[in-house]
N, C-alpha and C positions, 0 to 999 in steps of 0.2 A: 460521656465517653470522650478523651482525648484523643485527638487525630494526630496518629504519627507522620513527620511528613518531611521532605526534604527541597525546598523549591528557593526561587531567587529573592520574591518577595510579596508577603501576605498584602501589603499594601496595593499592589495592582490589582486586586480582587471586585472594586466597581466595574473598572473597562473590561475586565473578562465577564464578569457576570451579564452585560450589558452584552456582548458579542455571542456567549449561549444562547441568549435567547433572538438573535437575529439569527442564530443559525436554526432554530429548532423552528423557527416559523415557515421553513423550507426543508422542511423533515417531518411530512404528516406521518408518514406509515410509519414511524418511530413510537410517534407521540400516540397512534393509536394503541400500540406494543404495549408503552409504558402508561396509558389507563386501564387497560386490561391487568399488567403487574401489579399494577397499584390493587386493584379490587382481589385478585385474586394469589395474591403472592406466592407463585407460583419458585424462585426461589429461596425461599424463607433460608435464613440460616444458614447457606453456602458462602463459602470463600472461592473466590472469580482470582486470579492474581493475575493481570493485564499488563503486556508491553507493545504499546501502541504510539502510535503520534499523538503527544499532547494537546490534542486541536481542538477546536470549538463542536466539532463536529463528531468528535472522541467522547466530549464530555458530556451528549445528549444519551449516548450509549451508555456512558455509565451511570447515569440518570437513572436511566431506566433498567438497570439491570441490581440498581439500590433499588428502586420504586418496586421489584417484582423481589426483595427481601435478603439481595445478595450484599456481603459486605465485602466490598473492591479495593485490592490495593493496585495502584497505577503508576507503574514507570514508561517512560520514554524509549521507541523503538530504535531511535536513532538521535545524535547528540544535537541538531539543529534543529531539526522538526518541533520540537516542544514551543508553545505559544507561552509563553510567562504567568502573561495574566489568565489566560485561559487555569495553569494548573492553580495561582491563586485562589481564584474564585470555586474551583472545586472543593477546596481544602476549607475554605471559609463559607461557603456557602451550604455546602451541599454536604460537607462530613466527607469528605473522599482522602484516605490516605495516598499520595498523589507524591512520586518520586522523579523529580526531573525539572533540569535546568536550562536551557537554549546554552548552546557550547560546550556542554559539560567533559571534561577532559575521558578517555579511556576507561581509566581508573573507578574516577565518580561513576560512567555510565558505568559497569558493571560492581558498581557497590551498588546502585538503585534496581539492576536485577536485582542482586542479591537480598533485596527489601523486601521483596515480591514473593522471594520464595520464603521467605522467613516465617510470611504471612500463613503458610501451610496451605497452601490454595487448592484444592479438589477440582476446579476448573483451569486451566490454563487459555490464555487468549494471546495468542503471537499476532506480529508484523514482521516476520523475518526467521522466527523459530528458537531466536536466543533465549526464552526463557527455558524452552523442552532443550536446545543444545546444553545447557548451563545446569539442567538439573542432570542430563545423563552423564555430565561428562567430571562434575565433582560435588554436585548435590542430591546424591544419588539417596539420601534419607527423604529427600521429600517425594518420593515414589509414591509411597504408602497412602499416601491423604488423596494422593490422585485419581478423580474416578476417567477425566478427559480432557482433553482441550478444543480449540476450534483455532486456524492458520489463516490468515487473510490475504498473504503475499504470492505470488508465482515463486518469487526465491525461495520462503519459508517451505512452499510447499513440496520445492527440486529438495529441500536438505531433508524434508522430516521423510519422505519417498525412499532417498537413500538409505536412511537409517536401517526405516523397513524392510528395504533387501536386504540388509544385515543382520538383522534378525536384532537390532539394538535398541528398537523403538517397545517402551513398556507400559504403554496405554494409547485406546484410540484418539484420533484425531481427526477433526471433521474441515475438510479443505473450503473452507466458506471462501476463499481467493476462484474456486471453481463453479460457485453456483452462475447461472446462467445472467441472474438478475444480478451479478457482483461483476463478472466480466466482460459480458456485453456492453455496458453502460460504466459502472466504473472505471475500469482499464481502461475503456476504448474513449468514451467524451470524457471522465475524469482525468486522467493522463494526457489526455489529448490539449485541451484546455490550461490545464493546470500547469502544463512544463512549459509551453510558451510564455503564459505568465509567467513563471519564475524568470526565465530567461530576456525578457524584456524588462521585466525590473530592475533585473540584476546591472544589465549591458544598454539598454536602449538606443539600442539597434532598430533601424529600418530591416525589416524581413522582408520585401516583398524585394523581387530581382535577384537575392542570394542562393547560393546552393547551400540547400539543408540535407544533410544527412544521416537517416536512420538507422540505426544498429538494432538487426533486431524486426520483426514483422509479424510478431503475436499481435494480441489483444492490443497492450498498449502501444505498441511499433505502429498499428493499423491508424490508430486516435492520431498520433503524433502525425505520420505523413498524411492522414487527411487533413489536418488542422494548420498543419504548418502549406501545405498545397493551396487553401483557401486564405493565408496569408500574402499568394503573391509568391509563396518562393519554388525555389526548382528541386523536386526532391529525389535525394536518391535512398536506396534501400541497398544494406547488407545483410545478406543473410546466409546461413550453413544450412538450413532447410529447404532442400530442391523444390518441394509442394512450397511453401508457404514463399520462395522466390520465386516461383512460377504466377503465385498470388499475385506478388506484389507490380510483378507486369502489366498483369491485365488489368491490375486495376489505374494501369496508368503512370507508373512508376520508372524512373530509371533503375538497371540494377548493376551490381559491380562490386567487383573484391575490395576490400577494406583498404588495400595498394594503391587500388584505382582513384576510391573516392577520397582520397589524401588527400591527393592532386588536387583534386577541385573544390571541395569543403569551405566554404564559410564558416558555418555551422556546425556542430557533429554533437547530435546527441546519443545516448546509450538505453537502452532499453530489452536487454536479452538474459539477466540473470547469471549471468558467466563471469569469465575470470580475464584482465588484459584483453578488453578487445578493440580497445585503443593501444597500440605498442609499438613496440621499438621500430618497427617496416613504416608505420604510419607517419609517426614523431619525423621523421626520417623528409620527408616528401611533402611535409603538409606546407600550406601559402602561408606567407609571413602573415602575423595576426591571426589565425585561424583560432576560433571560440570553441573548445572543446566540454562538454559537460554529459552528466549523468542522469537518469530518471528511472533507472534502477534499485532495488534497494540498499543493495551494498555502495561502498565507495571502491570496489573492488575492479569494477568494469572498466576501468581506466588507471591504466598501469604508472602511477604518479610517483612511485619511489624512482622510474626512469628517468623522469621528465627532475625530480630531484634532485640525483646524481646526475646529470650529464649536462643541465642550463648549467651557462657562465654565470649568471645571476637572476633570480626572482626578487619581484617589488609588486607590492598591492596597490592596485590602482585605484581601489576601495572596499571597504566589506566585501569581502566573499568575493573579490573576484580577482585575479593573479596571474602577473603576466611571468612567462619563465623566457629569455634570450637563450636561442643555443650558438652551440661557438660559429655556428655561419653567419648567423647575424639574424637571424628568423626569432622573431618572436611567436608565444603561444598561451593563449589565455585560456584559466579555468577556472569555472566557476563551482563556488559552493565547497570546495574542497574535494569535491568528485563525489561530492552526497547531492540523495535526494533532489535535484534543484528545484521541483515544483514545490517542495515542502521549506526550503533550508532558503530559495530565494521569494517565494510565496505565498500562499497562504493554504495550499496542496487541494484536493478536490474539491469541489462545491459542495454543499450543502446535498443538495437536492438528490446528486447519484449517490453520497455515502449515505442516504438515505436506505435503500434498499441496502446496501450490503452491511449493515450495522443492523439493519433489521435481521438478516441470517444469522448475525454474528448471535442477537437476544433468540432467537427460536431455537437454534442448534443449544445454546445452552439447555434451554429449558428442556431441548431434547436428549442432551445428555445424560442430565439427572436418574430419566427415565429408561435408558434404553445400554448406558455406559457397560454397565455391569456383563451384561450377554454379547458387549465388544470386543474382537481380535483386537490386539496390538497392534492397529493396521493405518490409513493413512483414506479417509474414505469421503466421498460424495456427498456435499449436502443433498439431505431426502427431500427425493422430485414434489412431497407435496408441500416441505416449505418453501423450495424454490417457486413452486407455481404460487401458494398463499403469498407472499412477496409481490411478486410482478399483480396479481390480482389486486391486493389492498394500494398499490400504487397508480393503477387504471382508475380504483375509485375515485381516490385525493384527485385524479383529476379531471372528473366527470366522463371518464371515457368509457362506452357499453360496446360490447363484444357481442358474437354470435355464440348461439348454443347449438349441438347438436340436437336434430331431433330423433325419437327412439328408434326410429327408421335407418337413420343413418349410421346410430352407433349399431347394430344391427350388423348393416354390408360393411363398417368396417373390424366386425369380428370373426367375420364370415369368407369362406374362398369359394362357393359352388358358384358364382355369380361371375359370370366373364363377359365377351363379347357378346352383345344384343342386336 
C-alpha cells in the first residue's frame, strides 16, 4: 500500500524514529493499550482521521491505534506544533498517512485538514475541533461515514459545546480534554512545565524576581502559576471567574484586573480559551520590554492584529520571538506568534502525562465503535470507568498499591440508617 502524505522531509525519518521511542519508554500505560490492540484488534478496519500535534508523543497514539487495526490519517492541529522528523518517521516507518509541516502557511494548514477528511474517517480525533468545525461548516458530505469523534482541548471542547446548543453538532463527541486523568495532570503539570520551557527557550530570561502573569486559573492557569511560583517569580492571576479568583487567592496568588497587571508584567502568559485578552487597555500601560505570549490553543487570545496596526515598527530579534515599538517608544515582545508556545517554542508536554490522556484518547475510541450508534448528537464525558481503568493502569507502571474497600464498608457507604453512635 502507498502512503499518501504531505511533510517537509522523508529524510529526517532516523531522528524521529529515534525520538518515538524515547518518548514511548515513558508512556507505559500506552504501550500496555497497544499490546492488548495488537493481540486483540479491536479497531480492525476503521478510518481514525486525527488533527493533533505532530509530536513524539502523538505518534505513540497512533501506533497504537494502527496496532489495534485502525487505519490513521494525521494532520497537524496548529501550524508550529508539528515536529518534522517526528511526522517523517511516521510516514516511513510506521505506514501513517501523516499531513503537516512546522510553519505551514493558513492555506496548507487547512488543505492538510482537508486530507483527513477526504480520508472518510468514521472516528474524528481533534486538538481544537477544526476537523468537526471544517466538516460542519463546508464538508458537510463526510457526515455520513461518521459514527464519533473524541476532543482533547478545553477550547475544542468551548466550540463543539456551542455547536451543541445549536442544535448544529451531528454526531457524539467524547471530551477526553475532561477526563480526570487528562486534566488533573495534563493541563495542570503538562502546561505547567511545558510553557515555561517554551518560554525560556525561546527568551532566556532569568524568572526568578519577575512578575508573571496568568490569564486564566483553570487547569492549566493552576500548573502555570504553581510552576512559574516555584521558579522564583511573583505571580499574578486574572481572572472573570469570582470562584476560580477567589481560588487563586488563597492559594496564594496575587489577583487583578488585566489594567492592573499591565502595569506590572514581565511576563504575561494566556491561558483561558477566549478571544483578546491581551488588548488594546493592556498594550496601552504595559513596561517597556514586557514578554507577552500564549499557551492557549488558539493564537486568538492575544489581540496581535493591534499590536500590528499601531507599532511604528516590528523586527525579529530571532525565531519566534518579535519585538513591536509603539510610538511612545515602549517596546513589546512576542513570542511564537501568539501560538501554542509550550509546543511552537518547545517540545509541549512530557511524555509521561500525555501518557494518560492518549490512553482516553485509544479507549474512547474503541468505545465509540461500540456504543456510538445509541449516541445523542451531544458533547459528553469520558466513561468514569475508563477514566478510573487509566489512572489504575498508571499506579501499576508505577508500583503504586491502593486500598480496597472492604464488604463492610461498601455496605455503610450505600446505606443512610447508620448515623450517630
Amino acid at each position: 500500500m502507498t502512503t499518501d502524505y504531505d511533510i517537509k522531509d522523508i529524510n529526517l525519518a532516523d531522528e524521529g524514529h529515534a525520538r518515538i521511542l524515547w518518548a514511548d519508554a515513558d508512556m507505559p500505560v500506552l504501550a500496555q493499550i497497544r499490546e492488548r490492540f495488537e493481540r486483540e484488534k479491536p479497531l480492525e478496519g476503521v478510518r481514525i482521521g486525527a488533527c493533533l500535534h505532530v509530536t513524539t508523543e502523538t505518534a505513540n497514539l497512533v501506533r497504537t491505534l494502527a496496532a489495534g487495526g485502525a487505519q490513521v490519517t494525521l494532520c497537524a492541529s496548529n501550524p508550529l506544533s508539528t515536529q518534522d522528523d517526528t511526522a517523517a518517521s511516521l510516514v516511513r516507518d510506521f505506514g501513517i498517512s501523516v499531513f503537516a509541516i512546522c510553519g505551514e502557511d493558513t492555506d496548507t494548514y487547512y488543505n492538510h485538514v482537508d486530507a483527513v477528511i477526504d480520508s472518510q474517517p468514521q472516528i474524528t480525533m481533534d486538538d481544537g475541533a477544526d476537523v468537526v468545525g471544517r466538516i460542519h461548516e463546508t464538508r458537510r458530505e463526510a457526515i455520513e461515514h461518521i459514527l464519533g469523534g473524541t476532543e482533547e482541548t478545553t477550547t475544542g471542547v468551548i466550540r463543539l459545546a456551542a455547536m451543541a446548543k445549536d442544535g448544529e453538532l451531528t454526531y457524539p463527541i467524547i471530551a477526553v480534554n475532561d477526563a480526570k486523568t487528562k486534566h488533573f495532570f495534563d493541563n495542570r503539570y503538562g502546561t505547567g512545565q511545558s510553557t515555561l520551557d517554551g518560554i525560556i527557550r525561546l527568551t532566556n530570561r532569568l524568572l526568578a524576581g519577575r512578575t508573571f502573569v496568568v490569564s486564566g486559573y483553570g487547569w492549566c492557569g493552576k500548573g502555570l502559576a504553581m510552576r512559574a511560583r516555584g521558579m522564583g517569580c511573583q505571580v499574578v492571576v486574572c481572572e472573570v471567574d469570582p470562584t476560580a479568583a477567589l481560588e487563586a487567592h488563597m492559594d496564594g496568588f496575587a489577583v487583578m484586573p488585566r489594567e492592573e497587571a499591565a502595569a506590572v508584567a514581565d511576563i504575561w502568559c494566556t491561558v483561558t480559551g477566549n478571544l483578546n485578552v491581551i488588548d488594546e487597555p493592556c498594550f496601552k500601560t504595559m513596561k517597556d520590554g514586557a514578554i507577552i505570549c500564549n499557551s492557549g490553543h488558539f493564537n486568538s487570545e492575544i489581540n496581535i492584529p493591534w499590536l500590528e496596526e499601531h507599532a511604528m515598527s516590528k523586527r525579529t530579534l530571532k525565531p519566534m520571538v518579535d519585538e513591536y515599538t509603539l510610538p511612545d517608544g515602549r517596546t513589546i515582545v512576542l513570542l511564537a506568534e501568539g501560538r501554542l508556545v509550550n509546543l511552537s517554542g518547545a517540545e509541549g508536554h512530557p511524555a509521561n502525562v500525555m501518557d494518560m490522556s492518549f490512553a482516553n484518547q485509544a479507549l474512547c475510541a474503541e468505545y465509540l465503535l461500540g456504543h456510538a450508534k445509541a449516541m445523542a448528537p451531544e458533547v459528553y464525558d469520558v466513561p468514569q470507568e475508563i477514566d478510573e481503568r487509566v489512572a489504575q493502569l498508571k499506579l501499576d507502571t508505577l508500583g503504586i498499591q491502593i486500598d480496597t474497600l472492604t464488604p463492610e464498608q461498601v455496605e455503610y457507604m450505600n446505606s443512610w440508617q447508620v448515623g450517630t453512635v
